[in-house]
C-alpha positions as CSV (number, residue, x, y, z in Angstrom):
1,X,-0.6,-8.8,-16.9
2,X,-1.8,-12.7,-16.7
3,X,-2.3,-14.0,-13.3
4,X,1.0,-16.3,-14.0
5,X,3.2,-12.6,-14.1
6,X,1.2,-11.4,-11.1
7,X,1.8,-14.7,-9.4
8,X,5.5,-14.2,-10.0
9,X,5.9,-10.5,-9.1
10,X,3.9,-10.9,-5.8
11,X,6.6,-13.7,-4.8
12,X,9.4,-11.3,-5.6
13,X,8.3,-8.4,-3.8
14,X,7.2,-11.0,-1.0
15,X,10.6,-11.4,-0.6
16,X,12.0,-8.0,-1.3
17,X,14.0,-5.6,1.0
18,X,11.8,-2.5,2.2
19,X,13.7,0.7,1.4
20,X,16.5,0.2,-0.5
21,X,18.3,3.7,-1.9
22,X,16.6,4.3,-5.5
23,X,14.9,1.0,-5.5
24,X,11.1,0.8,-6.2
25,X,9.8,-1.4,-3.3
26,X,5.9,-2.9,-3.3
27,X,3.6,-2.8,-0.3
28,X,0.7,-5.1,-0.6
29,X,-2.7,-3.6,0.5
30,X,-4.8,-6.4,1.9
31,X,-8.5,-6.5,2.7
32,X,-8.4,-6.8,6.4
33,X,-11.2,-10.2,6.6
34,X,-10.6,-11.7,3.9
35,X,-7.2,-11.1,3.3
36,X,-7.4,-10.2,-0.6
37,X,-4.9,-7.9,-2.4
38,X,-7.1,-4.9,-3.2
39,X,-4.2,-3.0,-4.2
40,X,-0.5,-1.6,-3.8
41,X,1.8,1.5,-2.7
42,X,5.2,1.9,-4.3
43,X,7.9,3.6,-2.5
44,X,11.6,4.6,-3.7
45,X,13.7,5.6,-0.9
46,X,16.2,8.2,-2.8
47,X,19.6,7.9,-1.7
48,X,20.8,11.6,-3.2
49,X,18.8,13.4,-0.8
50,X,16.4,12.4,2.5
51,X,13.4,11.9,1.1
52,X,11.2,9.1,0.0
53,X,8.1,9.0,-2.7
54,X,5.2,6.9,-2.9
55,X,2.6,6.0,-5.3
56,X,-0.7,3.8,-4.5
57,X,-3.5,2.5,-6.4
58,X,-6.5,0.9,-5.2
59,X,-9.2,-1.6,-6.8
60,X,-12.5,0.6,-8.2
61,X,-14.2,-1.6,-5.6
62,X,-12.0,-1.0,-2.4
63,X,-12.3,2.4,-2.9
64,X,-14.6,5.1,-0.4
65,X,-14.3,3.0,2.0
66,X,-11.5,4.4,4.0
67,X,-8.7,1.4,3.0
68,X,-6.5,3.6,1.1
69,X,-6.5,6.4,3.9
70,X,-5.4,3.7,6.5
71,X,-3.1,1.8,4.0
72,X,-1.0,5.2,2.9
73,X,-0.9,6.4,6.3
74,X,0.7,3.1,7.6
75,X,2.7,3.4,4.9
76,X,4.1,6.9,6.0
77,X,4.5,5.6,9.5
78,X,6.3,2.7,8.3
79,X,8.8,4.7,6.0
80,X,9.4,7.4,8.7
81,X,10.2,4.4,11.3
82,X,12.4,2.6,9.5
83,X,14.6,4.8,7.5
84,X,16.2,8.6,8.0
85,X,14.0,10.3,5.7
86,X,13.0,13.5,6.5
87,X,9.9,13.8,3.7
88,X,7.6,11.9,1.6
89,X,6.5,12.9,-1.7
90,X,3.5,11.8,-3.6
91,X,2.3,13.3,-7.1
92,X,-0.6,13.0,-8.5
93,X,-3.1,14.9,-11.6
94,X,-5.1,17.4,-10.2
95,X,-7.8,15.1,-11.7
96,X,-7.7,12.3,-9.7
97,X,-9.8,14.1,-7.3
98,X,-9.8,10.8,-4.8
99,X,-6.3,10.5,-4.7
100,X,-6.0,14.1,-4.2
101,X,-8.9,14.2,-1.1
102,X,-6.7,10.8,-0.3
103,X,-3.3,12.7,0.2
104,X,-4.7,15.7,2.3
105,X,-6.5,13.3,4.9
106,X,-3.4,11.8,5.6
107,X,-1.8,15.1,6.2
108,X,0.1,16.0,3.5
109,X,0.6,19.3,2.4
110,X,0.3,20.1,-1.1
111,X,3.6,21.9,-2.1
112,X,4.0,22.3,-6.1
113,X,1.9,22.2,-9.0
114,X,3.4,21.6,-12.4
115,X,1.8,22.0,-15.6
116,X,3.1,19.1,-17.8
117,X,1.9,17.0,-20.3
118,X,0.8,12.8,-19.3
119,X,0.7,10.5,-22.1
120,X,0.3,13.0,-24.6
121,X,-2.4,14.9,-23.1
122,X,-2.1,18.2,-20.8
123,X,-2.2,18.1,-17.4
124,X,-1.6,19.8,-13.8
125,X,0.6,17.4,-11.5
126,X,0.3,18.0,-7.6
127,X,3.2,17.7,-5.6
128,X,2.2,16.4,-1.9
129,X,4.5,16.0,1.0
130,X,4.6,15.1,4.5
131,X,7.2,16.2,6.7
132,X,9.2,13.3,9.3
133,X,7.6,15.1,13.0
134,X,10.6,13.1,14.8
135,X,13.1,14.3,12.5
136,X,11.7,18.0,12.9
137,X,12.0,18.4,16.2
C-alpha cells in the first residue's frame, strides 16, 4: 500500500475499539527506543463462541530478536484481561518455522493440523491455542 493508505489505516485503528465481537482489531508493535512500527497483531474476538484469534507479522529486520515473543505474549495478556475469552487461536503453515518456534515460546499448545491448499499451493496449517489460566480455574 502507499504510505498515504498506511497513513490512513494507522489513524483508524488508532482510534478503533479493542475487541469488538467478529471485528478484526490492529495492535501496533512498536520498537521500544525509537518508537517505530516494526509490525502488527490482528485479533477477532468471535462472538459465537469464547474464543479469540490472532495473527502477527513482523518486519524481516525486527525479527530474532525477541520483539515478536514479547509483543504476542502482551497481546494474549491483553486479550485474556479485557474480554471473557476462554482461548486464543493462532494458525499458521507448518513452514513458517519462526512463527511456529514463535507460538510455542509463548505457550501455546499446538492443537490441529490441517492439510489444505494456500493460494493455490498445498500446505499443512497449524492450529495453536492458549487456554485463559483465570478462566480455568
Amino acid at each position: 500500500m502507499s504510505s498515504a493508505e498506511a497513513q490512513a489505516f494507522l489513524s483508524e485503528m488508532a482510534g478503533a475499539p479493542l475487541f469488538l465481537p467478529d471485528l478484526w482489531c490492529q495492535l501496533a508493535i512498536a520498537d521500544g527506543l525509537s518508537g517505530r512500527l516494526i509490525g502488527d497483531i490482528g485479533v477477532c474476538v468471535r462472538s459465537t463462541e469464547p474464543c479469540a484469534e490472532i495473527g502477527f507479522t513482523l518486519a524481516p529486520a525486527s525479527q530474532g530478536q525477541g520483539l515478536g515473543t514479547e509483543a504476542v505474549g502482551a497481546a494474549l495478556e491483553l486479550i485474556f484481561a479485557l474480554t471473557l475469552v476462554a482461548r486464543v487461536i493462532a494458525t499458521t503453515d507448518a513452514r513458517n518455522l519462526p512463527s511456529v518456534q514463535l507460538l510455542k515460546r509463548v505457550g501455546m499448545q499446538l492443537q490441529q493440523s490441517i492439510q489444505t491448499t494456500f493460494r493455490g499451493e498445498p500446505c499443512i496449517e497449524l492450529v495453536f491455542e492458549a487456554r485463559n489460566a483465570t478462566l480455568a480455574a
